[in-house]
Residue, then its C-alpha position, 0 to 999 in steps of 0.5 A: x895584829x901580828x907579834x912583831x917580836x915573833x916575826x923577828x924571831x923568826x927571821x933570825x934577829x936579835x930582840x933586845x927586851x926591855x924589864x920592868x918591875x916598877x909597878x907605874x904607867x908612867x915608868x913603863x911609858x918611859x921605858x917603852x919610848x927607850x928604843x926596845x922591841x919588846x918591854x916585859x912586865x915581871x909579876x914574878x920578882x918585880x913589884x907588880x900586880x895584875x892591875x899594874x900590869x895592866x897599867x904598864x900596858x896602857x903606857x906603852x901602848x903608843x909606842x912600838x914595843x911588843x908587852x910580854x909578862x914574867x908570870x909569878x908561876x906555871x899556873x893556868x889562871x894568872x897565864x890566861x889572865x895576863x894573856x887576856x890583859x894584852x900579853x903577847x908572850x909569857x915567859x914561865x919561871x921554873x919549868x923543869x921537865x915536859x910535863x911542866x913546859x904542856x902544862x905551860x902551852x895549854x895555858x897559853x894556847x886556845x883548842x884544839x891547840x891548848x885549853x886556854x879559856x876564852x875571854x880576852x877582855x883587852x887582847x880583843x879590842x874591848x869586845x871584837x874577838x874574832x880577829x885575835x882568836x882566830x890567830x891568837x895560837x900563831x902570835x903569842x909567844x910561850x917561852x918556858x924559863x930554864x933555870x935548874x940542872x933538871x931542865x938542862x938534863x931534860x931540854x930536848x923533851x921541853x923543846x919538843x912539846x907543840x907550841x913551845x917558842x923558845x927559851x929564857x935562861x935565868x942565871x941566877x937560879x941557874x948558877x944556884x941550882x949547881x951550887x954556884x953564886x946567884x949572879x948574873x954575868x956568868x964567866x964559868x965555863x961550865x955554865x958558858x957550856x951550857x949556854x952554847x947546847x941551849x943555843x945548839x939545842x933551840x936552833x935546830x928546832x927552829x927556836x931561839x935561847x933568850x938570856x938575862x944579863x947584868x950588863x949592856x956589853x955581856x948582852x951584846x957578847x952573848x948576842x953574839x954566842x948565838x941568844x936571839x932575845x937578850x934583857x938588860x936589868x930592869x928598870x929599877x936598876x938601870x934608875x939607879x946606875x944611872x942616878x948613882x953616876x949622874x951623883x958620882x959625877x957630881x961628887x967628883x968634878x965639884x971636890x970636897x964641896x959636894x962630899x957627901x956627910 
């Protein structure tokens, strides 16, 4: 099986990443039939868990989305476990230097490439391994997350290590980690400055720069900056943006009939 995110990476398009936190198959089925290329369950701040993870894989595994997993950490347990779940890619919170971004490819990649231990109980096919061993290194993505000013300082020496696909930039904690609001949609020139290195960064070495936004509209613009993978809230909140206008609408066209008590 060949990483169709990966293949359209590396032909230089843009992957638009669907995010789930809702801990359901039945969510994830929804979100998979929505038109994204790939869907990313996030054990991190989502309200996930192994066992959802895996349930969220089973329902979208008849749709043509590509699964990948926000680990909670850089630790090599969880990483070969979601991996072995049937992960296509890890994205990893808070990797802020070389020796973190080895750390998170040695997780990630079988020998000689890595120390990844073997075992993919779902990744292959329930026993048939051969296959997804052989070519696991050249399919799963390994994309470290940069999210403080020592992983901007340090952005070249993380590039650089073997096995790295690319990058995805957190704007919350990144606008934090400079003393500025947790918020998504970032107009600060400063930090706008800083997207336009990691773009310049990631594409000489033939990698891309991926970014989470608030907003369908921001994820286009930055499309445009140069990000070649972009995700759009996640599931909960697109729910509620959705339910809330549907509701707003409503409340609107029906008068004070409808006004709420």
């Amino acid at each position: 099986m060949h990483n169709k995110v990966k293949q359209k990476l590396k032909a230089g398009k843009a992957v638009v990443n669907g995010w789930l936190a809702i801990p359901s198959g039945f969510s994830a089925e929804v979100m998979a039939q929505s038109g994204w290329d790939s869907v990313t369950v996030d054990m991190q701040h989502g309200v996930q868990d192994y066992l959802s993870m895996v349930q969220c894989f089973h329902g979208m595994g008849a749709q043509p989305v590509t699964p990948l997993v926000r680990v909670p950490w850089n630790e090599p347990g969880i990483i070969g476990k979601v991996l072995d779940g049937g992960a296509w890619g890890v994205i990893c919170p808070m990797v802020n230097n070389k020796e973190e971004a080895k750390r998170l490819a040695d997780a990630c990649l079988y020998p000689p490439a890595g120390k990844r231990s073997n075992g993919p109980i779902r990744a292959g096919a329930y026993g048939e391994t051969t296959s997804y061993q052989s070519t696991a290194n050249d399919e799963v993505l390994v994309i470290p997350m940069i999210e403080t000013q020592e992983a901007i300082d340090n952005i070249g020496a993380i590039l650089d290590v073997p096995g790295i696909s690319g990058i995805y930039v957190g704007p919350s904690d990144l606008g934090f980690s400079l003393g500025m609001a947790p918020i998504l949609d970032r107009e600060e020139p400063k930090i706008l400055g800083i997207y336009e290195m990691l773009i310049r960064e990631t594409s000489k070495r033939g990698l891309f720069a991926g970014l989470h936004n608030g907003s369908p509209a921001y994820a286009a613009r930055m499309i445009g900056m140069g990000f070649r993978f972009v995700t759009i809230g996640n599931d909960s909140s697109l729910m509620m943006k959705a339910a809330k206008a549907a509701v707003d609408e409503v409340r609107k066209g029906a008068g004070a009939i409808a006004a709420r008590d």
